[in-house]
N, C-alpha and C positions, 0 to 999 in steps of 0.2 A: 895275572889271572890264572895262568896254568899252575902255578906253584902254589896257588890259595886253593883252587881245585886241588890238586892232590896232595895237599894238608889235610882237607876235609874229608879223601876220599879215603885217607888214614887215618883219623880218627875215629871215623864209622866203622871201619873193617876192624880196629880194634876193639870196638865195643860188642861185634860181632860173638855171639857165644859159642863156642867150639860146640862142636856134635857131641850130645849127651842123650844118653834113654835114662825116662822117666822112670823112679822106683819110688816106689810108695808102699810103706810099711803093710801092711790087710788086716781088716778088723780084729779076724781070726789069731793074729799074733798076741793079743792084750794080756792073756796070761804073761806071757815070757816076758813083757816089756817090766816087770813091774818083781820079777824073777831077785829075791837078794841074794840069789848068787852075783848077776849084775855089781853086787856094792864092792865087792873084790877086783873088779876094774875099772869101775865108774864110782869114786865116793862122794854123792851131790854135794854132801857138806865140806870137801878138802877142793871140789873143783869148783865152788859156785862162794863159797864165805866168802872170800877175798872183797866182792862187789856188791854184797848185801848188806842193808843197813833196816836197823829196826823202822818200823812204820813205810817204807816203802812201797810204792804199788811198781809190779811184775808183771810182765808179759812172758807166758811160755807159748811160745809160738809151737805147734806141732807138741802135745802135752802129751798125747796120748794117755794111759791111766795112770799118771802122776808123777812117775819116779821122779823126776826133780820137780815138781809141781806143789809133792808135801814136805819135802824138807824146806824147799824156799819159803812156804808158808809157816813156817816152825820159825824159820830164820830172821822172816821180815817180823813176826811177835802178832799180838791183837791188833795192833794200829794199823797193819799192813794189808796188801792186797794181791791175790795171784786172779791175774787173766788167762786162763787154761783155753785156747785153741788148741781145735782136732777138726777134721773135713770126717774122721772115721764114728756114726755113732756110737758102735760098740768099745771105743777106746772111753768116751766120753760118760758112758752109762758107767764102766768101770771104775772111771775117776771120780765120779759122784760116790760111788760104793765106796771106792779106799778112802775119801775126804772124812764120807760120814762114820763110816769108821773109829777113823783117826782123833774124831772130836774139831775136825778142823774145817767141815764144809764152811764155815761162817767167812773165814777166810779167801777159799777161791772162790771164780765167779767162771763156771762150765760154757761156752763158746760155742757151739757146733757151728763151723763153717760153711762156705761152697769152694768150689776148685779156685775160684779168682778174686774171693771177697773173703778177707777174715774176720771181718764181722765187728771191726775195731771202733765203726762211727764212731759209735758213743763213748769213746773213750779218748780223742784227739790230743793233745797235749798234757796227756795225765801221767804216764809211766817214767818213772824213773830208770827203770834197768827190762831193757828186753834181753831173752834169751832165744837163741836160735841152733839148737844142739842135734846133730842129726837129720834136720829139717830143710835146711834151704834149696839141696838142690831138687829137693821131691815136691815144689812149688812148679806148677806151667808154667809161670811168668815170673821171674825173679825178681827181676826190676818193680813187678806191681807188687810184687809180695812186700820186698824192702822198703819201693814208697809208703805202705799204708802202715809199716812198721815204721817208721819215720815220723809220721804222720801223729801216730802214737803218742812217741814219746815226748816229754817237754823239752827246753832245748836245756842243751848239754847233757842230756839222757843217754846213758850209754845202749851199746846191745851187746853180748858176746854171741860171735859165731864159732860154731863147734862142725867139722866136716868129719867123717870116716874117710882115709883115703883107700877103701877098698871099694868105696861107689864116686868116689869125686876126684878128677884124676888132676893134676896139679893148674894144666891148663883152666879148666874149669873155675877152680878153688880162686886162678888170679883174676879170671872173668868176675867173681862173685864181687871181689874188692872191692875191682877196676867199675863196678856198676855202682856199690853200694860209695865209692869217692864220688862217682856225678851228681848222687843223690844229694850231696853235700856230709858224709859221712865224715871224718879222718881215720887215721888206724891209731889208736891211743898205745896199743901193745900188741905186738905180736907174742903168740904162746908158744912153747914148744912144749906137745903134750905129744905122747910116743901115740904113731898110727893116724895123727888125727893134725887134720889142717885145723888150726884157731887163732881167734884175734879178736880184741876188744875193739869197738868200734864207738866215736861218739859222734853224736849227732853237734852242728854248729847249735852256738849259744846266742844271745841277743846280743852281744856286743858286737 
């Protein structure tokens, strides 16, 4: 019994999240996110092609005014579909503007958030490919964030997560895994992209 106890009392202390502060992009940023100076270190179509496939429905979790939001919709074609979350309205009013734009509102579908609920109900087992790029650890709840991204997707749905490690310190980044494995996650790929903790993630299938 004492050795089943402190099995258990190690397991939970691992799942334990290391001490992190909350950062959260501010409305007020929406210009720069969306900056193509950005496409000189971030190219959505050399870092996102790899896992898009025409007609696919997308999740940008954390969308802000689109930068990878309109090229995935470019990517995924007319059959396709982008789920654009943001908890910021002025990111979301933006992404509506660069969509219509674009020619491409038809395509995404604008999400305004709350801090613990991404708004995904109506969309339970539809997504083929979530994205989570800069976003995860600027969630309160990680774990609720990545279940209801789970929740999302259908099975064998992948996500990719993208981390900066100049806000997510490696401890953290293994917490993110180590939560999104209990979810019933696996790790498909780990990436090595210079600066930046990533890893393809799939969700279990029916078999």
């Amino acid at each position: 019994m004492a050795i089943e106890g402190a099995m258990t009392e190690e397991l939970k202390t691992r799942r334990e999240p290391p001490p992190r502060q909350l950062h959260r992009c501010p409305g007020w940023a929406a210009p720069f996110m969306a900056s193509p100076l950005r496409r000189l270190i971030e190219n959505p179509e050399k870092l996102l092609g790899n896992w898009v496939e025409p007609g696919q429905t997308i999740l940008d979790v954390g969308c802000a005014t689109g930068f990878f939001s309109l090229p995935l919709a470019r990517m995924t074609g007319e059959k396709g579909r982008v789920l654009c979350v943001d908890v910021e309205p002025r990111m979301i009013k933006g992404l509506v503007r660069r969509a219509t734009r674009a020619g491409l509102i038809d395509r995404v579908e604008p999400i305004l958030c709350g801090e613990d609920d991404l708004g995904l109900s109506d969309h339970e087992g539809t997504v083929d490919l979530a994205v989570a790029i800069h976003t995860l650890h600027e969630l309160p709840d990680i774990e609720g964030g990545l279940r209801q991204i789970a929740a999302a997707l259908k099975p064998g749905g992948r996500l990719l997560v993208i981390e900066p490690r100049g806000h997510v310190s490696g401890a953290t980044w293994d917490h993110e895994l180590e939560t999104a494995r209990h979810l019933g996650f696996t790790v498909k790929q780990g990436l090595d992209l210079r600066r930046r903790h990533a890893a393809l993630l799939e969700k279990a299938g029916t078999s």
